[in-house]
Structure formats: C-alpha cells, structure tokens
C-alpha positions as CSV (number, residue, x, y, z in Angstrom):
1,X,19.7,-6.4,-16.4
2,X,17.3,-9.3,-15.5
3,X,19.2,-12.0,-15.5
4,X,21.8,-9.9,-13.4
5,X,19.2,-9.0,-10.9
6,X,18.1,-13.2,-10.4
7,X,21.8,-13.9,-10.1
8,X,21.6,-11.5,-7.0
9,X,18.6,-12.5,-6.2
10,X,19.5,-16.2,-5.9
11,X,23.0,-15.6,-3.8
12,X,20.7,-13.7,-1.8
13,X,18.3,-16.3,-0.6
14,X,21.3,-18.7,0.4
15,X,22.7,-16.3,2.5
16,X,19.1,-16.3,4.5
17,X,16.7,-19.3,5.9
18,X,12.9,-19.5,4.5
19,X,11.3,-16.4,6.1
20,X,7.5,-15.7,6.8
21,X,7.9,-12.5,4.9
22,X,9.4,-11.0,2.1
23,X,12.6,-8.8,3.3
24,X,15.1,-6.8,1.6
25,X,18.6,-8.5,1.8
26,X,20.4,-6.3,-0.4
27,X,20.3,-3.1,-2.7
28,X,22.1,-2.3,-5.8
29,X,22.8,0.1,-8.4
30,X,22.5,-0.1,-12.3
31,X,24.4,1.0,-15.1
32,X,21.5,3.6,-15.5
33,X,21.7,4.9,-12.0
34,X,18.2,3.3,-11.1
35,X,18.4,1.4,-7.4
36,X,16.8,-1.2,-6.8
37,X,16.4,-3.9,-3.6
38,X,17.0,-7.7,-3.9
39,X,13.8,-9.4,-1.4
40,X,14.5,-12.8,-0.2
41,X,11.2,-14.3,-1.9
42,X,13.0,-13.5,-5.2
43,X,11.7,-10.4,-6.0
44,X,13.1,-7.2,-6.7
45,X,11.3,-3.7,-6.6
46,X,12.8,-0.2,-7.8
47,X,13.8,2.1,-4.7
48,X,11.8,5.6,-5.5
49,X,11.2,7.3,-2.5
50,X,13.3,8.4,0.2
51,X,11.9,10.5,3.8
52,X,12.5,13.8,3.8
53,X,11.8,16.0,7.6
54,X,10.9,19.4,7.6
55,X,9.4,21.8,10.2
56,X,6.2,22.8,11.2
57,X,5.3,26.0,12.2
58,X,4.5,26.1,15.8
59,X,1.3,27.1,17.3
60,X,0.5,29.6,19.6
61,X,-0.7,29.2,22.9
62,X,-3.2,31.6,24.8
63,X,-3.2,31.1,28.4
64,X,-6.4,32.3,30.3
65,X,-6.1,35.7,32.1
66,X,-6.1,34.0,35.5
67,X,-3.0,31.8,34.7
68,X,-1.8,34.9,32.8
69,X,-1.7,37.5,35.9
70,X,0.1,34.6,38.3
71,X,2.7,34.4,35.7
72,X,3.4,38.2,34.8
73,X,6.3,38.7,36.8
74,X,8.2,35.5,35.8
75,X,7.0,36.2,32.1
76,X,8.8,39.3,32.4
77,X,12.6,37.7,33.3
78,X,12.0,34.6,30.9
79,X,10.9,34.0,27.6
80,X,9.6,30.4,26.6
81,X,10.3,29.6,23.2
82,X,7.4,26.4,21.6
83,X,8.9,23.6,20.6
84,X,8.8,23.3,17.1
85,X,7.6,19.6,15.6
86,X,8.8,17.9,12.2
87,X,7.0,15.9,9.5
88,X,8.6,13.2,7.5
89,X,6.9,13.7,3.7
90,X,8.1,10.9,1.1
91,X,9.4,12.2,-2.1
92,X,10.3,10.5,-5.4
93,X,14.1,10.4,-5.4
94,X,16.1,11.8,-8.2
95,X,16.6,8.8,-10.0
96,X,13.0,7.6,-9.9
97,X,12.2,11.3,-11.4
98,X,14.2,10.8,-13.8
99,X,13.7,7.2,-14.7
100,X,9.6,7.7,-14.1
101,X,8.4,5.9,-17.0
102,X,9.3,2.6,-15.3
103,X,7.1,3.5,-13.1
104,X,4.0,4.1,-15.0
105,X,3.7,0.0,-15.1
106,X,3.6,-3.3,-13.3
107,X,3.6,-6.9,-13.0
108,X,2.6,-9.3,-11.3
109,X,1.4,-13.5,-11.6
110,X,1.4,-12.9,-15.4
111,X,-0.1,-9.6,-15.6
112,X,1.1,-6.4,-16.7
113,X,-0.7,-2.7,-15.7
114,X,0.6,0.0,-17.5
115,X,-0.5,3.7,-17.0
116,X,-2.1,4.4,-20.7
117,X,-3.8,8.0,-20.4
118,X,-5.2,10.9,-18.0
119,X,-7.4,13.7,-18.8
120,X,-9.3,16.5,-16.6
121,X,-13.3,16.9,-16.1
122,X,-14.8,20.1,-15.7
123,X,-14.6,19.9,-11.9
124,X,-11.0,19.8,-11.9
125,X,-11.0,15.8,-11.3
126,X,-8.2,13.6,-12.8
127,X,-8.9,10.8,-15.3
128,X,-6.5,7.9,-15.3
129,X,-7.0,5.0,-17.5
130,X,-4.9,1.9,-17.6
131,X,-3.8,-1.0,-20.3
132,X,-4.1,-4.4,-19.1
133,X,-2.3,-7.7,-20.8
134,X,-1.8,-10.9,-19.6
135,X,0.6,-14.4,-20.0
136,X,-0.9,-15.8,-17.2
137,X,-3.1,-19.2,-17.3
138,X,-5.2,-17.6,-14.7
139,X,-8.2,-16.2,-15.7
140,X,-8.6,-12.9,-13.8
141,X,-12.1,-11.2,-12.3
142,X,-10.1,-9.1,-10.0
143,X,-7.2,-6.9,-10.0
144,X,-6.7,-4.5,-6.8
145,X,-4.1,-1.6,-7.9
146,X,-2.3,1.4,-5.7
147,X,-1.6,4.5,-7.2
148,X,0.9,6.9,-5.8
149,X,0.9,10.6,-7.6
150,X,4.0,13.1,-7.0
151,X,4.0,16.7,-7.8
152,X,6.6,17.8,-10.0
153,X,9.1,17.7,-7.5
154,X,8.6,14.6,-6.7
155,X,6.4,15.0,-3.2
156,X,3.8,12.7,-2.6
157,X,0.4,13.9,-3.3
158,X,-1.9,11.1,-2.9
159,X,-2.3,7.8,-2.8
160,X,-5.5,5.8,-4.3
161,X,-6.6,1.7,-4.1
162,X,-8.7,0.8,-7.3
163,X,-10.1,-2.4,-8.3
164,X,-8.2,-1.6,-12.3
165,X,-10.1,-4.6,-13.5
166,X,-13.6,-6.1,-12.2
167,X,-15.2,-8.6,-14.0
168,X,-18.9,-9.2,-14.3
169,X,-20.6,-12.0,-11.8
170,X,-21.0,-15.0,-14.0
171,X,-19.7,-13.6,-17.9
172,X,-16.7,-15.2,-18.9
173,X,-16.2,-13.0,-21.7
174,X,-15.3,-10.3,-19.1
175,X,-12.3,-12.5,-17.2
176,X,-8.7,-11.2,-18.0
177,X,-7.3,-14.2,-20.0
178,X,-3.9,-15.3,-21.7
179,X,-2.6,-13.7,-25.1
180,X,-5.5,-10.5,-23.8
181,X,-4.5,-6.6,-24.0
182,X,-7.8,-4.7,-22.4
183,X,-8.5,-1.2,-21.1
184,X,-9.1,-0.2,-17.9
185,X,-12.8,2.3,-17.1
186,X,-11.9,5.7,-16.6
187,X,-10.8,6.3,-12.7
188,X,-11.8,9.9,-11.2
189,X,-9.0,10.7,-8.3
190,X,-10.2,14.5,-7.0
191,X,-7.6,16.9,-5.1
192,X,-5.0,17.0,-7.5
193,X,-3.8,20.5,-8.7
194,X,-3.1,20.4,-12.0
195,X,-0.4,22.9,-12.2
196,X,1.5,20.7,-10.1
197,X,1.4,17.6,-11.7
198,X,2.3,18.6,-15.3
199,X,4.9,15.6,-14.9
200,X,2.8,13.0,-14.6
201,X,5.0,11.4,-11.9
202,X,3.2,8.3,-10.5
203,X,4.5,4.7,-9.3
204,X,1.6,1.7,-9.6
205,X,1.8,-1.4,-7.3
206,X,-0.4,-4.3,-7.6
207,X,-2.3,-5.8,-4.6
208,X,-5.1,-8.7,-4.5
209,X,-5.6,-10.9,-7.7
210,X,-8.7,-13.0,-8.2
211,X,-8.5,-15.7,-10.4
212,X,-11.4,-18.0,-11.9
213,X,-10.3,-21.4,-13.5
C-alpha cells in the first residue's frame, strides 16, 4: 500500500510547480475502503472527517410593549416566521469508524505516537497515555501532539494540544533517542462523557518537534 501511495505521490508532484504549502493534489481509495489524499510535499494523510449541517433551533424574540402595540394590527394579518441558522459539526466518516485503529497513531521525522491506554479519575476526567519510539537521529526534548476525540458516532467532541513528550532542561537521559520505546505521563482531558465514548474513537496528529544534537 506504501509503495503504491509514493508512486501517486511522485506523479503527483510533476503534475505541480514547488508550492509554499503543502496541498492536496489528489485523493484515492484502497482495497480496504480507507481514503486517503496525495499532498504535493509527498505526504499523504487518511481522509476521516467529513461536515455535516444541521439546524439550530431558533430563538425567540420579545419585542417591548411599545413596539408591540404599533404593531398589533399588522401582527394580526401576518405571521413572521425566524429564520432558522445551521451548524456545520465534523464527524468521523464511516470508514475512519471503521478503520479507527489507524488512527490511534502517528508519525512523523522518525517518530512514532501511538495511543497506549485511557482510564477515568474519580471526577469523571479522562486519562490518556501514549507510547513513544523513535528511528530518528534526532534527539527529541519536544513533541507537540493534537488529539481529536469522537463519540461513538463519530461526532467530534473535543479537541486537545499536549506537549506528549518534554524533556528535562539540561538531562540527556530524558531526550527521545534512536532504537528508544518510552511512555508518555498520564494526560487529564475533562468534559468527556463516558457513556459516549465507549469506542474510543480518536485521530492524533503531530505538531512542533524540538530536537537537541
């Protein structure tokens, strides 16, 4: 599947000149049903969510009794519906729901984040510990990580930026180096209602990397 998804990847990037960002150029479907989108940097991510708009429920207005007694007569002959507004919520799609364990981990320069446990506190807080390994020469004091939790159906709940790995000011032995597999502390993420996340649907996206040589 990898070396089918750098073939893509490559045609890809001649079809475009050297851009200032990365942009999708081209999405496409696997044997398993999973989607994912070819960027013209040479990466490719899984497609999981997709918008969904649904109504909300309009809200009433009182006018003042002034405004109220001008307006009776017309009121009577003409009824003025509220306009109703819409939210766009993003929602795990089907196949990201049904392929979520590949997306309970990461990578990124080397290193690898994989989701590795969760428990509950007696104030109804959510514990989420991750594993760490790298390949990289790069010896890390800083890994910045984005968690996205879905309910069961696949709505978005919440999303939370952690540093998953922070090394201590001037102790090697706590840099994240080659050939290493480490834990993550335990990470307390409050608002989460456990009967709706008995799924454990989640996607993980790495963000800033700090390296010491």
């Amino acid at each position: 599947m990898y070396k089918m998804l750098r073939n893509y990847a490559s045609i890809a990037i001649l079809m475009f000149s050297v851009p200032t960002f990365a942009d999708e150029v081209a999405r496409i479907t696997l044997e398993n049903g999973a989607k994912v989108k070819l960027n013209d940097d040479f990466t490719w991510e899984y497609v999981i969510l997709e918008s969904q708009t649904q109504p909300e429920p309009a809200i009433p207005v009182t006018l003042p009794a002034t405004v109220g007694a001008a307006t009776a007569t017309a009121a009577a002959t003409e009824v003025v519906t509220p306009a109703v507004s819409t939210a766009t919520t993003e929602t795990l799609t089907s196949s990201a729901i049904a392929q979520s364990a590949l997306l309970k981990s990461t990578a990124k320069s080397g290193v690898k984040v994989s989701f590795a446990n969760s428990q509950w506190d007696d104030d109804g807080r959510l514990g989420l510990t991750f594993e760490l390994s790298s390949n990289s020469t790069e010896h890390y004091v800083l890994i910045e990580l984005e968690i996205s939790l879905f309910a069961d159906s696949g709505a978005l709940i919440k999303k939370e930026e952690v540093k998953v790995w922070q090394a201590i000011f001037r102790m090697p032995d706590t840099y994240l180096r080659k050939g290493q597999t480490r834990d993550s502390r335990v990470f307390w993420i409050e608002g989460i209602d456990k009967a709706q996340w008995t799924k454990q649907l989640m996607s993980l996206k790495m963000g800033e990397m700090d390296s010491r040589m």
